[in-house]
C-alpha positions as a Markdown table, in Angstrom:
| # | Residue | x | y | z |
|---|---|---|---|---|
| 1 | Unk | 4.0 | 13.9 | -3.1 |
| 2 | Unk | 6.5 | 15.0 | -5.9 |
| 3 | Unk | 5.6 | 13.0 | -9.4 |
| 4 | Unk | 7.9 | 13.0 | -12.2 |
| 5 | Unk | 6.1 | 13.4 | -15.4 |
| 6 | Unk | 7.9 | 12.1 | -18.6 |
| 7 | Unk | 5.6 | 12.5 | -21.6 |
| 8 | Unk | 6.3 | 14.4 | -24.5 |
| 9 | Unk | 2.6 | 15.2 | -26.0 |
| 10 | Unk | 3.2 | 19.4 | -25.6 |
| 11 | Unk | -1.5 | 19.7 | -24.9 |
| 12 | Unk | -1.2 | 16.3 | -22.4 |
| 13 | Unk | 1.8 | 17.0 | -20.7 |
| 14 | Unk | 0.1 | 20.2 | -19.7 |
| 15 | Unk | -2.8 | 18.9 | -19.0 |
| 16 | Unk | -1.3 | 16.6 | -16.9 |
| 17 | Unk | 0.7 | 18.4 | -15.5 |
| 18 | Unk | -2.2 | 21.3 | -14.3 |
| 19 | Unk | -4.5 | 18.7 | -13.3 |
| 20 | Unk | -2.7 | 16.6 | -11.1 |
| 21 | Unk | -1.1 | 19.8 | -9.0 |
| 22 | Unk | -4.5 | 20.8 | -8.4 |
| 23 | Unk | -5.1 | 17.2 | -7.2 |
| 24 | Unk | -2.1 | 18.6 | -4.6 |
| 25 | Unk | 0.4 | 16.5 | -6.1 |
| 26 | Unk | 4.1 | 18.6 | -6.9 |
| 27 | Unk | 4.6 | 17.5 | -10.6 |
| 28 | Unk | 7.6 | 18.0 | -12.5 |
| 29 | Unk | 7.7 | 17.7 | -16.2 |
| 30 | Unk | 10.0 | 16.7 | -18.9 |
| 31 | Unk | 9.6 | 15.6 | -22.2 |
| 32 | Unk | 12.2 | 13.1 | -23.9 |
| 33 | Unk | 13.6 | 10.3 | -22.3 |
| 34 | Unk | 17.3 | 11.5 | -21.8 |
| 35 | Unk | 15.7 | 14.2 | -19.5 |
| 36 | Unk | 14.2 | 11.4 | -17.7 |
| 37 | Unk | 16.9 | 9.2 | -17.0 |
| 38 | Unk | 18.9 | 12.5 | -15.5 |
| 39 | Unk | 16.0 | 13.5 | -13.3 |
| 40 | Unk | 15.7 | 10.0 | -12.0 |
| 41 | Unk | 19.5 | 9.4 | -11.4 |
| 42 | Unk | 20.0 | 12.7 | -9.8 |
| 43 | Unk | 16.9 | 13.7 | -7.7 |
| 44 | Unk | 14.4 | 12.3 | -5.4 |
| 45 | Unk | 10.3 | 11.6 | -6.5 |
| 46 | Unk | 7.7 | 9.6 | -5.2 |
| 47 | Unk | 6.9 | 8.0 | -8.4 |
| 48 | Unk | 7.1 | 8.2 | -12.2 |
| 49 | Unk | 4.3 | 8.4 | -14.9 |
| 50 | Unk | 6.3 | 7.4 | -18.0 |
| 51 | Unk | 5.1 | 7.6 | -21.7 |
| 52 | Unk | 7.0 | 4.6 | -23.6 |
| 53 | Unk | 7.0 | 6.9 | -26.6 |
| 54 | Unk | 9.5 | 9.2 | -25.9 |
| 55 | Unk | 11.9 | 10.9 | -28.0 |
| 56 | Unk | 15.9 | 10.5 | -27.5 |
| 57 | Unk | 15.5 | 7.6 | -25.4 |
| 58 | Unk | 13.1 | 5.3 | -25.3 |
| 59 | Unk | 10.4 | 5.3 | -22.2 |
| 60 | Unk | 11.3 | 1.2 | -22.3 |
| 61 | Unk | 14.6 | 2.2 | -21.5 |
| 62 | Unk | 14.3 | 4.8 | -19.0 |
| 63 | Unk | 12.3 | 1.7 | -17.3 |
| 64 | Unk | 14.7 | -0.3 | -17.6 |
| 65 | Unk | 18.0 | 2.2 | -16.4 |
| 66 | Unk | 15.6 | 3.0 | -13.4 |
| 67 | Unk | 15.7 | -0.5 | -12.2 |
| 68 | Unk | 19.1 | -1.4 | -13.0 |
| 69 | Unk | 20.1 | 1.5 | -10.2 |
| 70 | Unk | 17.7 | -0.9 | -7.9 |
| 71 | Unk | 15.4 | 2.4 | -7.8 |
| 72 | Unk | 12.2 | 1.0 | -6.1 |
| 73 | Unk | 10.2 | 3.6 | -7.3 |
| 74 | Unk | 6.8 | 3.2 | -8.3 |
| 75 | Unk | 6.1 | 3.4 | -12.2 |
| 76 | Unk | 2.6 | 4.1 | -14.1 |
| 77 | Unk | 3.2 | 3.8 | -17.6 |
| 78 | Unk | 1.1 | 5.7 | -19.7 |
| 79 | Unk | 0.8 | 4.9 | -23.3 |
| 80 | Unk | -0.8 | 4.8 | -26.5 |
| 81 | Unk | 0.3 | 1.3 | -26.9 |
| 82 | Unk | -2.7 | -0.9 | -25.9 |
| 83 | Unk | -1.9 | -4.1 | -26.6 |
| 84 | Unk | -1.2 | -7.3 | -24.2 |
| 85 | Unk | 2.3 | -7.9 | -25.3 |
| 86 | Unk | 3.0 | -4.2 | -24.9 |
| 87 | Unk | 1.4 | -3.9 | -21.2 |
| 88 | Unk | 3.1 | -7.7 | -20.5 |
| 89 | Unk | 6.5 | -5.9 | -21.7 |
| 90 | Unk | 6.3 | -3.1 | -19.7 |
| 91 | Unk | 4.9 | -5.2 | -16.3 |
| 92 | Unk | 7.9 | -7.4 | -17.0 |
| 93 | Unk | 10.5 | -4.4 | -17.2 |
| 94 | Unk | 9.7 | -3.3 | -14.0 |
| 95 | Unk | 6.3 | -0.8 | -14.1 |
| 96 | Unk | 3.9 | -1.1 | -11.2 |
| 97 | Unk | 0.3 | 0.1 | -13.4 |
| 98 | Unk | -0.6 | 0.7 | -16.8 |
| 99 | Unk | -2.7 | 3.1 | -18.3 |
| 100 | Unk | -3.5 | 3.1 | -22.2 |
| 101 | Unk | -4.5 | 7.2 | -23.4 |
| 102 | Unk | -6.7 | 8.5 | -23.5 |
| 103 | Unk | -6.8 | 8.6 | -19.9 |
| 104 | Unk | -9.3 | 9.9 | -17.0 |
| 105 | Unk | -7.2 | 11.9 | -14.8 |
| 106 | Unk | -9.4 | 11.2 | -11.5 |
| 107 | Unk | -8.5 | 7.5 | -12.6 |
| 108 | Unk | -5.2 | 8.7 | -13.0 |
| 109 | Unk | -5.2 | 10.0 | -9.5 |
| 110 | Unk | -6.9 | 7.5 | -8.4 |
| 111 | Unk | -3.9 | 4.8 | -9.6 |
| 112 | Unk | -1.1 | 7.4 | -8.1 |
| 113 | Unk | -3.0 | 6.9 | -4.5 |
| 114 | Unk | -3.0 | 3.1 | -5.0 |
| 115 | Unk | 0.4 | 2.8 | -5.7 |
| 116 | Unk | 1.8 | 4.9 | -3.1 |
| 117 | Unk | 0.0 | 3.6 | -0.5 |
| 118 | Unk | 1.4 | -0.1 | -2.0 |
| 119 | Unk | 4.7 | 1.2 | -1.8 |
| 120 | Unk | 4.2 | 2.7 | 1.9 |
| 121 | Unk | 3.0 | -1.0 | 3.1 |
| 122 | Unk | -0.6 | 0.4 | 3.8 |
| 123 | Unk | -3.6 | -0.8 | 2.7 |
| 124 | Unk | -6.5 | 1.8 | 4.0 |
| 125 | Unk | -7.5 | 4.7 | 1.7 |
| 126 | Unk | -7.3 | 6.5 | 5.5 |
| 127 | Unk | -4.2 | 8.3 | 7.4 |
| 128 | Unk | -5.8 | 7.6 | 11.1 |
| 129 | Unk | -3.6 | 9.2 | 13.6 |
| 130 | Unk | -5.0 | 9.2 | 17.1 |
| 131 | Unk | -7.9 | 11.7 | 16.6 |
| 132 | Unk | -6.5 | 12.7 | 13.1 |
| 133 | Unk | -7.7 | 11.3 | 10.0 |
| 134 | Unk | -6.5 | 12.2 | 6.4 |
| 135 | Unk | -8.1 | 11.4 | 3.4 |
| 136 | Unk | -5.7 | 11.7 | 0.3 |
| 137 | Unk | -8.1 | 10.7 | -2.1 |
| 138 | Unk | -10.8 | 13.8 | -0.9 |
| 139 | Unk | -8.1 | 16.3 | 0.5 |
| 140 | Unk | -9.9 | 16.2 | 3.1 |
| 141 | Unk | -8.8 | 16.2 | 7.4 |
| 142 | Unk | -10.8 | 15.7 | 10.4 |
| 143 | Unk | -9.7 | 16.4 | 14.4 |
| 144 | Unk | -12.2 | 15.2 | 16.3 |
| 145 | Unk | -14.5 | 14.6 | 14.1 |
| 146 | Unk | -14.4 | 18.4 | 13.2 |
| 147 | Unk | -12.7 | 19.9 | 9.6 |
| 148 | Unk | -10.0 | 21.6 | 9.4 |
| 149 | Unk | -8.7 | 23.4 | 6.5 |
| 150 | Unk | -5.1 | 22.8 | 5.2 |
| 151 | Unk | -3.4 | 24.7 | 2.7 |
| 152 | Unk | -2.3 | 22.4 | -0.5 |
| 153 | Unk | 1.6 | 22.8 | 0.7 |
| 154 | Unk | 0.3 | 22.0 | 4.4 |
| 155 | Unk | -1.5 | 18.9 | 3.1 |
| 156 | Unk | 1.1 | 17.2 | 1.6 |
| 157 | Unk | 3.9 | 17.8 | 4.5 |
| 158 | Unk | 1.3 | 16.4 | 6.7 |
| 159 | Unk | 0.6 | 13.2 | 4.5 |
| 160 | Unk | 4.3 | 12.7 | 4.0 |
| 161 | Unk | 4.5 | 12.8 | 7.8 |
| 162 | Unk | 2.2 | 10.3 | 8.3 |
| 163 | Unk | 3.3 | 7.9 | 5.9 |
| 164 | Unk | 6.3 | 7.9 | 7.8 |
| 165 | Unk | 5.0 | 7.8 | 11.3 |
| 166 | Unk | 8.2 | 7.2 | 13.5 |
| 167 | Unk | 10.7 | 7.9 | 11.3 |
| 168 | Unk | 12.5 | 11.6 | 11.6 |
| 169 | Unk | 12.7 | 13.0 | 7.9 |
| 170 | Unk | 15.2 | 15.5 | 7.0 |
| 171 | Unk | 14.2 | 19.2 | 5.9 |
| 172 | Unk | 15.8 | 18.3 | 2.4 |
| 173 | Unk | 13.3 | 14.7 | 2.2 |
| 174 | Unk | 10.7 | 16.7 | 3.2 |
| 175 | Unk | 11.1 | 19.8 | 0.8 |
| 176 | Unk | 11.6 | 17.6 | -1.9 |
| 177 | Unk | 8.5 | 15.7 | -1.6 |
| 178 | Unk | 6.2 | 19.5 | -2.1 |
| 179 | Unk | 8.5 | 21.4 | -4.2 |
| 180 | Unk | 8.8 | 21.2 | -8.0 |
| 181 | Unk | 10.9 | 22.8 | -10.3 |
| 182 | Unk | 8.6 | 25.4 | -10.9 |
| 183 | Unk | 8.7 | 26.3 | -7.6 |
| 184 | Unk | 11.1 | 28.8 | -5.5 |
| 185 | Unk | 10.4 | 28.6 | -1.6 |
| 186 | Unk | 11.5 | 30.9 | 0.4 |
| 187 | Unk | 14.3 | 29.6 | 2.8 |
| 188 | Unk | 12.2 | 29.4 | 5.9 |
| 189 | Unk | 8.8 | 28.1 | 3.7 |
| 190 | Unk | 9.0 | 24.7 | 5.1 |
| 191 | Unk | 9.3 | 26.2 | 8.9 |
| 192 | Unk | 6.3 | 28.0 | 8.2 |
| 193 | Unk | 4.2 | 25.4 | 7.3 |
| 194 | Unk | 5.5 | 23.1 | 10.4 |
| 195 | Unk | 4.1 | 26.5 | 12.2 |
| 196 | Unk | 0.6 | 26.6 | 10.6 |
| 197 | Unk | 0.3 | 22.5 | 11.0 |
| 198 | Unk | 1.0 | 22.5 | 15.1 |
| 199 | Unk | -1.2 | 25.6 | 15.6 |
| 200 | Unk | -3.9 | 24.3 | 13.5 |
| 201 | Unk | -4.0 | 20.2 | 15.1 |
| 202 | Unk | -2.0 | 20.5 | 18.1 |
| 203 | Unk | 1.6 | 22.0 | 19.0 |
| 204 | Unk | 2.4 | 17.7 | 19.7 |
| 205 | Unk | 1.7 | 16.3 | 17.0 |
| 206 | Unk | 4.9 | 17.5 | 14.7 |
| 207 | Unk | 8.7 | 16.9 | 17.0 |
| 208 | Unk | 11.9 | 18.6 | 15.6 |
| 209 | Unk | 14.8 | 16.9 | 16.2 |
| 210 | Unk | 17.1 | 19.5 | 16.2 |
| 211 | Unk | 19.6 | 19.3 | 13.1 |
| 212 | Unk | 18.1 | 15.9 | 12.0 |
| 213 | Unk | 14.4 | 16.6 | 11.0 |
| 214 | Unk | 10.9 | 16.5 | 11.7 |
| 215 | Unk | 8.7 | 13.2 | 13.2 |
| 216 | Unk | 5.4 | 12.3 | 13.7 |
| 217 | Unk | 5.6 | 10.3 | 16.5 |
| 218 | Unk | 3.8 | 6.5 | 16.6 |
| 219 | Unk | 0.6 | 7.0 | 18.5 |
């Protein structure tokens, strides 16, 4: 899942910004508003954790230019500002959550899963595929009943897989949804993890359609 970060606190930003990839999210980071807005008109992310404080453009407006494009992408602001009119203003403009700072960041986590699984139309905590079973929140996946280990990159192809069981998703939807900015995959990275995936639950469970994408197909 690729998260844009827009906050311009240098020590929270990084925080952030370390924190949540270790959670196994691909975070990309900018700090003013005008840098948002670009990011957000040009490229595709899974959702947005916006400070309202920004410099250059305000994180209201960013808000506000994001929905005028009729981008449905989900939006946790995270503020300072803590009080109701502030957190009605920013419901109102088009955020999904709100989060006043300081801020837990397994909460913050925690409110990511939420609202992505919202936006996917599910409502379990679970990915249940036949004998597969994915658990975002622990990083966790079972075959059978038995564990198998996934590397962070592998995880995330998987989950965006299975959030989109029986639809074919393109190499550049899925590379975008793992790689940041600060990363630089090699040209046949995202083969290679399709590789590791069917050896390690079954040479099935992943189709390529040949010049169109990859598909987890509905069980």
């Amino acid at each position: 899942m690729r998260i844009l970060l827009a906050e311009d606190d240098l020590q929270l930003g990084d925080g952030l910004t370390v924190g949540l990839r270790q959670s196994g999210f691909a975070v990309d980071w900018v700090r003013d508003g005008e840098m948002a807005d670009l990011a957000l008109s040009t490229e595709t992310f899974d959702l947005l954790v916006l400070d309202l404080g920004l410099p250059k453009l305000a994180g209201m407006e960013v808000l506000k230019r994001l929905r005028s494009r009729s981008q449905m992408l989900p939006v946790l602001i995270l503020t300072a500002r803590d009080a109701t009119g502030d957190k009605v203003l920013g419901l109102d403009a088009g955020a999904d959550d709100y989060l006043v700072k300081p801020i837990d960041l397994d909460e913050l986590a925690a409110r990511i899963r939420a609202l992505t699984r919202r936006t996917a139309g599910r409502a379990a905590p679970l990915l249940i595929h036949g004998e597969l079973t994915v658990d975002p929140a622990a990083h966790a996946v079972t075959l059978a009943g038995q564990a198998v280990e996934l590397s962070s990159r592998e995880f995330s192809l998987l989950q965006m897989l299975l959030e989109n069981t029986g639809r074919v998703l393109s190499r550049s939807q899925l590379e975008q949804s793992i790689y940041g900015w600060h990363d630089e995959p090699e040209s046949n990275a995202l083969e290679v993890h399709i590789h590791h995936l069917r050896k390690k639950l079954g040479s099935n469970l992943i189709r390529t359609l040949r010049g169109v994408g990859y598909t987890i197909a509905k069980p």
